[in-house]
C-alpha positions, 0 to 999 in steps of 0.5 A: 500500500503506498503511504505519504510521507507520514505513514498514511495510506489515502483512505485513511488520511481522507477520511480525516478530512471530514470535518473540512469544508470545501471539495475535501471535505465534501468528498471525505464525507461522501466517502465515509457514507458509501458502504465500498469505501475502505481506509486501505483505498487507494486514490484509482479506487476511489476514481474507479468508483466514483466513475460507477456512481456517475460522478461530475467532473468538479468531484473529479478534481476534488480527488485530484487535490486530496490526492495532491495534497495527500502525497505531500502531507 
């Protein structure tokens, strides 16, 4: 599993993000609601799912900012 440089796997460190505001925020909680979603998620499986569910581009975008900010936390 690939971690951050603070030993984090994404799943993990997103889902601490739930009380952000912002896209963040807002994708933290839409993945702690969704049954799929585990801590050991990677950012791909994350897009796979959102990709299943129909997901808009701006959710998209929102992920790629996590995962950036993720890689550099």
């Amino acid at each position: 599993m690939q971690t951050n440089e603070l030993g984090e796997g994404f799943g993990e460190w997103l889902v601490k993000q739930i009380k952000r505001d912002g896209w963040i925020g807002t994708l933290a909680k839409s993945a702690k609601a969704d049954f799929r979603f585990r801590s050991g998620s990677t950012p791909d499986d994350l897009r796979k799912r959102l990709q299943e569910a129909g997901a808009e581009g701006d959710t998209f975008e929102a992920l790629d900012d996590a995962e950036s900010e993720w890689m550099n936390s």
